[in-house]
N, C-alpha and C positions, 0 to 999 in steps of 0.2 A: 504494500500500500504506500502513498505519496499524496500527500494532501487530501486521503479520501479516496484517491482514484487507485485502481489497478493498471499496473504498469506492463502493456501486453507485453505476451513473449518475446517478440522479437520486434523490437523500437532499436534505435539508433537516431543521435542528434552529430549533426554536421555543424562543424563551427568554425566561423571566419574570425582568426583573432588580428585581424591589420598589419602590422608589419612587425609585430614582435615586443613593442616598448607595450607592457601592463596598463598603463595609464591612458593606452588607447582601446583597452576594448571596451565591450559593450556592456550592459548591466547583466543585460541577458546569457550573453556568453560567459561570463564572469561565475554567473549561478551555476550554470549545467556543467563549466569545468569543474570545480568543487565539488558537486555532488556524485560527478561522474565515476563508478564504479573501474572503467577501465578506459584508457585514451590510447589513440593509436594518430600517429602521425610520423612527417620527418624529423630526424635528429634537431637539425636545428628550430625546429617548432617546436619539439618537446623541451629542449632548452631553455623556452623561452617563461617556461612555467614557473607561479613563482611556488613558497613553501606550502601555502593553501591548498592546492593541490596533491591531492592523497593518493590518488587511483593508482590500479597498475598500467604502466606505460609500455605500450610494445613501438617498435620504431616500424613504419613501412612509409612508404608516397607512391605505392604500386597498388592501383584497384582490386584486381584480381589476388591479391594477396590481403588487403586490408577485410574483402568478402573472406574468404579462409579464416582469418582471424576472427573476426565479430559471429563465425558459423561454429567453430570453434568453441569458441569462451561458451555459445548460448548452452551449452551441456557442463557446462561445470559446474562447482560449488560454489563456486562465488559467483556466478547467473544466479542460480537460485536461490540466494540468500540477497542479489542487492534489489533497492530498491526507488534506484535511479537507473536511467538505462548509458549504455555506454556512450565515447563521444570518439568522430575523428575529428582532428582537428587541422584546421588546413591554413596558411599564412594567406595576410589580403582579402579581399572577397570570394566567398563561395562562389560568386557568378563572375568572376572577372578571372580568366585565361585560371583557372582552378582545375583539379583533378576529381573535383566534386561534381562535375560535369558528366563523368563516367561514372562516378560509384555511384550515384543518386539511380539513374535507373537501373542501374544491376541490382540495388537493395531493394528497391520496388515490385520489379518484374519477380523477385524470390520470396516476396509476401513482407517484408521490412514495411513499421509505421516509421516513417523519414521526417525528423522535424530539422531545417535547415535555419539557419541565424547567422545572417550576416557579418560582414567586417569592416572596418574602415580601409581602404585600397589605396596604394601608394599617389595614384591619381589624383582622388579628392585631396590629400595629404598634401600634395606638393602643390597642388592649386591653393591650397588655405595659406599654407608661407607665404607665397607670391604675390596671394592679394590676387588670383586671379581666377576668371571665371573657366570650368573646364568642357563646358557644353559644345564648344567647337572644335573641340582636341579629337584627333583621327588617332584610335589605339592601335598599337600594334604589339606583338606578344615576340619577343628573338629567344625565351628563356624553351630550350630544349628543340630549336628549332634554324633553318637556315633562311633566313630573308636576306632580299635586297635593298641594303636600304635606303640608295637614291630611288629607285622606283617608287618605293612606297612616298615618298616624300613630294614627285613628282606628282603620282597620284592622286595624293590627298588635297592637291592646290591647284588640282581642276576643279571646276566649277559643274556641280553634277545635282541635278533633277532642282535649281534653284538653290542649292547648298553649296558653302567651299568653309572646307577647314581652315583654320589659323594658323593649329598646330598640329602635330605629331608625337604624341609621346610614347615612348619603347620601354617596355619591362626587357630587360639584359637579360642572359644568361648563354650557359654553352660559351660557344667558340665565338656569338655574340655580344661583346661589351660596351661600356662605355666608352671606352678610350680606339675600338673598331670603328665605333659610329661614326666619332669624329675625325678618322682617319680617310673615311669612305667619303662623308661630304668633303672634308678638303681635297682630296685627289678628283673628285668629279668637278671642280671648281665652282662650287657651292662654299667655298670658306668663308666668304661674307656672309650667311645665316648664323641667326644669335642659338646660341647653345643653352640649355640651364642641364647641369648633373646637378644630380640629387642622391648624395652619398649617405649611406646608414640611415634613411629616414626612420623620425623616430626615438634612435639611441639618440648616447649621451655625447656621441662621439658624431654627429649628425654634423654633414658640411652640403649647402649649395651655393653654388659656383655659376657665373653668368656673364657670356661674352662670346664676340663671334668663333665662330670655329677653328679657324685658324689659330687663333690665341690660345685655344683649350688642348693644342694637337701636341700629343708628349707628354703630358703630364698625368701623374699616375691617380685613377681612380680604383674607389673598392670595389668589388666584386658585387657587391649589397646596392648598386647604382639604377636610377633610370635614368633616362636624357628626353628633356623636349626640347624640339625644333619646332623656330619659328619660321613656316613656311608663307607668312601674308606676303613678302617682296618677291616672292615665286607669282606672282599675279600677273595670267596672259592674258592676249588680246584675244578674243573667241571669234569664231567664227558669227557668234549672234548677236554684237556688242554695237550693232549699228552706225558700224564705221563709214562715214563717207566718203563716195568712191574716192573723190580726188585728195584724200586723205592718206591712200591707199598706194595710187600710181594714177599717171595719168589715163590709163587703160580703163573701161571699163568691163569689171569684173564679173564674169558670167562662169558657176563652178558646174562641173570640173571642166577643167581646160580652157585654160588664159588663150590668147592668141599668142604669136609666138615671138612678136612683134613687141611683145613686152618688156621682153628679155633682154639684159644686156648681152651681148654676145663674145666682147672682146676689150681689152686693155686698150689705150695708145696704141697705133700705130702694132698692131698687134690683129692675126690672123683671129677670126672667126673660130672659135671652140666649138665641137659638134654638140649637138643639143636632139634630146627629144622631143618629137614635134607633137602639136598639139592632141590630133586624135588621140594620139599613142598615150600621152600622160593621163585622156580620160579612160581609158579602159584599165589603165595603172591602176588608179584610183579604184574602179569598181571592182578588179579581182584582189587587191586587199582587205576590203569590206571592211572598213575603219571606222572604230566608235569614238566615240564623243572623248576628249582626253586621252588618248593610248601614249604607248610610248613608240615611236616609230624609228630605225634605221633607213638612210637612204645611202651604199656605199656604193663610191662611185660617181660621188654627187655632179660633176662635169659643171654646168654654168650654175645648176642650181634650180630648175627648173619643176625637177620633180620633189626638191626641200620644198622648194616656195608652194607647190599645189596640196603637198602632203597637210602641210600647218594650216594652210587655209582652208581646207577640209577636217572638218568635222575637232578643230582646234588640237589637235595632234601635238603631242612634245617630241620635234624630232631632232637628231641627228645625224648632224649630214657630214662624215666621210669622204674624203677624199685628198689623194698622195701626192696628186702634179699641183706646185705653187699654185703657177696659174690661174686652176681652174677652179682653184680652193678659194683664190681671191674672189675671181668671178662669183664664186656660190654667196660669199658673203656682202658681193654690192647688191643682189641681187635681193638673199634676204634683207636688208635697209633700205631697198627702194621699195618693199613691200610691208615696211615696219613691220615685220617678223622676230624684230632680233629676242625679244621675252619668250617665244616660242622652241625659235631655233638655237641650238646649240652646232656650231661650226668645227671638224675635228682635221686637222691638218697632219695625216695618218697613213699609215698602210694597214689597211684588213687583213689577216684578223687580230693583229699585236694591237692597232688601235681602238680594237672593241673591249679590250681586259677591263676596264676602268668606270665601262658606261653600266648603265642601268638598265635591269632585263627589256628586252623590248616586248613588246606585243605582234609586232610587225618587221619581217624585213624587205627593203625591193633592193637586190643589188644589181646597178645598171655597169657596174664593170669591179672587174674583179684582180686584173691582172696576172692573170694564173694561177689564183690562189682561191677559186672558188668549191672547190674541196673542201677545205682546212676553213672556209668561212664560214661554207653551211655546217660543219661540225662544229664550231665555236660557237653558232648561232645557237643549237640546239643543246648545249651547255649550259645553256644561261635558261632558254626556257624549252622544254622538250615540245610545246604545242603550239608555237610561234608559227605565226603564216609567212613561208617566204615566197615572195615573186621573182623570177629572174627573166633579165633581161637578154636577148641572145638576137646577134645579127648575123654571123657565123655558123656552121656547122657544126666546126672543133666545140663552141660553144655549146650548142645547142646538146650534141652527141654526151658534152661532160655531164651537162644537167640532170639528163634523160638516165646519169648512170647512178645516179644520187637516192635513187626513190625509184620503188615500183609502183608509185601510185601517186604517179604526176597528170596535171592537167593541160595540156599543152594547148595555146591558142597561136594559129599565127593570122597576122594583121598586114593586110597590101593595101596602101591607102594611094590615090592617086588626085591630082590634082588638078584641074583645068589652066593653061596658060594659052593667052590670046596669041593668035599669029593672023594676022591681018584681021580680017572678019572672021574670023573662026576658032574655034576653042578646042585646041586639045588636051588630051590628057597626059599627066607626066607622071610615071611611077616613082613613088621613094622607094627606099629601103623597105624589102621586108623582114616584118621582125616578129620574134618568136617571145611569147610571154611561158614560160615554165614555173607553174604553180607548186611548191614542194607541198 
């Protein structure tokens, strides 16, 4: 008995104690550890217990094993002599990246009454020092797990169904740290984004720290860390931002497929760079099937033509590659004559050494490769194994390489022809044709 009540067979209470300082938990949580007959959690959660706590302590942070244990105990003499029911207990919030997510319906579905009691989570926590509100913060979880974490940061600062996050905050752990995070954005040349770590929250030994990236890069943080990024100066142009034309270029812009007349084509006194023409860049467009914010590769980028339709399409974060000076310059007058540059990121590189650094894509169209489109589509597919890539093929040798890449390629080819006057009369003049190869 317990206040009057019988305390069914088999109960079990789940308990979120926040980040481990006593003086953060709950009133509620505070009761059912005390009373708790036996606790089962990790090492460092069971640590954090203070003398009040009597129960027997087993250590696990594994579901299927925590099940065992609480199946276990239910047969023994101290089951049926207590008369509180047992507790796991879990660090942070039961509902926030917890393992309580798993053992809740496995105690259910095995006949367990589940009473669950939250915790105070590192998020609210570090929002409350800072004085700041955390309802626009984009969570992410790296504790036991591999992300990307320019991508996500890319992500979160598209503007998506009327929303855009501010910030980004990361729960650490694994091979994920504090001190990776800020490695990551400085090397993607994001060091200008403001940093906050938030060490020991909590303890008595409690440090936050706040300053652009760059400044935070080397210096050692605890293991016990989260970091938020402030992603608001990550703010692009969209595609829906009602920019007018002549804002734009002098061109009026009709998507997909600029005129080609748009383009600059050439330096000073400097040949003409080949470029793809316009049909060509719309069917580009429709066989990557590109959603609203993605992260796009374009390698290969030549004047810049398929950068500049990618970002203006569907507000894309891309990256545009490419290894001859030149052409690399070209890609970048071209993104500023189309005020792109918040969008586009310019990479002055050979593929696929200069893809180490970016951030997973969603999409890739490589319009040249230089020999090395083997080794690019397997670097591509490193990063994200379900990435759409497009290639481009004017050649054979090309086309033949592609075609050896995949048994379950799409292959389109495109003969565009054009009308040019000669006297009273209009003929037609074929381009190039060219091969789209969908991986």
């Amino acid at each position: 008995m317990a206040n009057g009540k019988v305390i069914p067979a088999k109960k079990c209470i789940l308990v979120g104690i926040g980040m481990g300082n006593w003086d953060m938990l709950t009133v509620a949580a505070y009761r059912h550890l005390e009373e708790a007959p036996l606790l089962i959690g990790a090492k460092r959660v069971l640590d954090c217990m203070p003398d009040t706590v009597h129960g027997l302590w087993k250590q696990s942070f594994i579901p299927e094993e925590i099940f065992s244990m609480l199946e276990n105990w239910q047969f023994s003499i101290e089951a049926q002599n207590a008369t509180f029911p047992p507790c796991v207990v879990y660090s942070g919030d039961t509902g926030f990246y917890s393992g309580c997510k798993t053992l809740l319906p496995l105690l259910e579905s095995n006949g367990y009454d589940v009473e669950v009691i939250p915790g105070i989570t590192s998020s609210q926590y570090l929002a409350s020092k800072i004085h700041r509100s955390w309802q626009n913060w984009w969570l992410e979880s790296a504790h036991g797990t591999d992300i990307d974490v320019v991508s996500v940061l890319y992500k979160a600062s598209q503007k998506s169904l009327g929303r855009r996050y501010t910030d980004v905050f990361f729960l650490t752990g694994g091979k994920i740290t504090a001190s990776t995070i800020i490695d990551n954005i400085v090397e993607s040349g994001l060091g200008h984004l403001n940093v906050i770590v938030g060490e020991n929250l909590s303890y008595k030994n409690e440090r936050i720290v706040s300053s652009p990236a760059c400044k935070l890069r080397g210096l050692p943080f605890s293991e016990l860390s989260v970091v938020l990024v402030d992603v608001s100066s990550l703010e692009y142009v969209y595609a829906d931002n009602n920019l007018q034309n002549e804002e734009v270029s002098e061109e009026k812009i009709v998507l997909p497929g600029l005129k080609d007349e748009a383009f600059i084509r050439s330096g000073e006194n400097e040949k003409l760079v080949p470029m793809t023409k316009q049909e060509i860049r719309s069917v580009i467009l429709s066989k990557l099937e590109l959603s609203n914010g993605e992260i796009v590769y374009d390698i290969g980028s030549g004047t810049g033509s398929i950068t500049v339709e990618l970002a203006l399409c569907a507000s894309c974060k891309v990256f545009s590659i490419e290894c001859d000076k030149n052409a690399y310059e070209l890609t970048k007058k071209n993104v500023s004559k189309f005020k792109l540059d918040k969008l586009v990121t310019t990479v002055l590189g050979k593929a696929p050494d200069a893809l180490a650094v970016l951030p997973t894509p969603d999409a890739v169209f490589i319009g040249g490769s230089k020999g090395n489109l083997k080794t690019i589509v397997k670097s591509v597919r490193s990063k994200n194994p379900s990435c759409r890539i497009l290639i481009s093929a004017i050649t054979m040798e090309t086309l033949s390489e592609a075609l050896s890449l995949s048994d379950n390629c799409e292959v389109t080819q495109l003969s565009v022809s054009k009308t040019n006057k000669a006297g009273k009369y209009n003929l037609l003049t074929a381009q190039n044709p060219v091969f789209l190869i969908k991986l």
